[in-house]
C-alpha positions, 0 to 999 in steps of 0.5 A: 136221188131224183133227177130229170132226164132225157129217155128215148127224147122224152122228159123222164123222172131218173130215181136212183136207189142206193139200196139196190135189195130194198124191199119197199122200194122193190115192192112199189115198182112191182104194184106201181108197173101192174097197176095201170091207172089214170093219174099215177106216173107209170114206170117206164123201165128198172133194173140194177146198175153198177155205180164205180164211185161206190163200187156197188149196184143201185137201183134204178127207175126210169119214171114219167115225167109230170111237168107241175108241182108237188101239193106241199110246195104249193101249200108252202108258197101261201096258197089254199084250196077254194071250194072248186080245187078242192073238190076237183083235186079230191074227185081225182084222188077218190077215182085213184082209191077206186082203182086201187081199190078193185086191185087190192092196193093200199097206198098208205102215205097219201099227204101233199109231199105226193101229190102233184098239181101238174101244169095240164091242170090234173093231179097226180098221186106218187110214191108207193113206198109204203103201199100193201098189197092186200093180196100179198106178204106183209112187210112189217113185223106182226109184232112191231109197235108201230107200222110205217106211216107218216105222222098226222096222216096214218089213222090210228088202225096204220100207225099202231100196226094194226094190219088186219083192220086197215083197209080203203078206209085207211086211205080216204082218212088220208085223203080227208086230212090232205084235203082239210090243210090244203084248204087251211093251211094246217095238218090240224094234228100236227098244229101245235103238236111237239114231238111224233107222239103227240101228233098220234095223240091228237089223231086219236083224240082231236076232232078238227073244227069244221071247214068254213069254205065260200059256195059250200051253202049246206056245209055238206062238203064240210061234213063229207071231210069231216066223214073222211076223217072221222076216228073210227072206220066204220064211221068212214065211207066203206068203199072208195065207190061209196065215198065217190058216190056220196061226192057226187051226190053232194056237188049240186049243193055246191057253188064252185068258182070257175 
C-alpha cells in the first residue's frame, strides 16, 4: 500500500510492505538509499514496524514525494509523445542508465508504470523491485526458466533467465520499447498478443514498423528506437554513455516543437 503523508512537514510517499523479510523489497531500499541519482526519489527512512490489526511487523518506506503522474495513466488519458517529449523524456532516462551504469545497477522493469511525468516538468524513473546488483548475489534461481520481468518490455536475455548475458543493454531495450508506445500508443509485442507467451514470442520474433513522428526530418530518431530495440544485444548501444552520445549526435537533425 502507498499513501501520501506528511514527514517532518513535507510531502511523503508512505509505502507499507506486508512481507517485512521480502528480499526484493530489501534489496531496492539497499540500492535505491546507495545510489543517489538525479531524477529517482530518494529514500528518506525505513525500518519495520508492528501492525496490531494483523498482528505482525511490516515494512515501511518513507519515500520523496513527486507531485505529477505516472507515464502509463498519462498514456491511458489519450496522450502521445511528440518529437521534442520524446526525446527530453528519453535523454533524462539515458542519463538515469549512465549513472546506474557507473555503479553496476540494472533496474530491469523500465515501462510507463514507473515513470513519472512530474508537474516540475522532469521525469522520474521509480520502483527498483527487480533491480541486479551486478556486483552482488543474484536473487533468482540459476535454473529457474523464466527470470522476473514484465512482459512486452524484458528482451528475451531477462525473461528467459539468461543472468550472464544481461547487462545496460537490458535497460535501454526497455527504454526503447517504453519510448515507442508512448509515441504510438501501443506495447507493439503485446498489440494483438493473447496471453504472456505470446508476447515473449512477438519479442523475440517481431520487428516493430518504424516510427513516423513530425520534425524527425532524416528518421534518424526513428532508426536510434529502432537501434534500442533492436533483438540482439550487440546490435544495441554497448554502453548507456554510447547510447547518450549517439542521441546527442542526432538532436540537430531534429525540428522539435517547443
Amino acid at each position: 500500500m502507498v499513501y501520501k503523508a506528511t514527514y517532518d512537514d513535507k510531502t511523503i510517499a508512505l509505502k507499507i510492505i506486508s512481507d517485512a523479510s521480502d528480499p526484493r523489497v530489501l534489496q531496492e531500499i539497499d540500492v535505491v538509499k546507495n545510489i543517489k541519482i538525479n531524477n529517482i526519489p530518494n529514500i528518506i527512512e525505513s525500518g519495520k514496524a508492528y501492525d496490531a490489526s494483523i498482528n505482525e511487523y511490516v515494512l515501511y518506506i518513507i519515500e520523496e514525494y513527486i507531485e505529477g503522474i505516472s507515464l502509463r495513466d498519462w498514456l491511458n488519458s489519450g496522450n502521445r509523445f511528440n518529437l521534442s517529449m520524446a526525446y527530453g523524456v528519453l535523454s533524462t532516462l539515458i542519463d538515469i542508465e549512465v549513472e546506474l551504469e557507473i555503479r553496476g545497477i540494472l533496474h530491469r522493469d523500465i515501462n510507463p508504470n514507473n515513470i513519472i511525468l512530474a508537474n516540475s516538468g522532469e521525469t522520474y524513473l521509480i520502483d527498483f523491485g527487480l533491480a541486479k546488483d551486478l556486483n552482488g548475489t543474484s536473487l533468482t534461481v540459476t535454473a529457474a526458466t523464466y527470470g522476473p520481468f514484465t512482459p512486452g518490455y524484458a528482451p528475451q536475455e531477462q525473461f528467459a533467465n539468461m543472468k550472464n548475458s544481461q547487462d545496460v543493454r537490458t535497460d535501454l531495450f526497455q527504454i526503447g520499447v517504453t519510448i515507442y508506445e508512448a509515441c504510438t500508443g501501443n506495447n507493439p509485442f503485446v498489440k494483438k498478443s493473447a496471453q504472456i507467451l505470446d508476447v515473449l514470442t512477438q519479442t523475440v520474433n517481431y520487428n516493430p514498423p518504424p516510427l513516423s513522428l513530425s520534425g524527425d526530418r532524416h528518421g534518424l530518431f526513428s532508426q536510434y528506437i529502432s537501434m534500442m530495440m533492436a533483438k540482439s544485444q550487440s546490435q544495441r548501444p554497448n554502453t548507456a554513455y554510447d547510447a547518450k552520445r549517439y542521441l546527442e549526435a542526432i538532436k540537430t537533425s531534429l525540428e522539435m516543437e517547443e
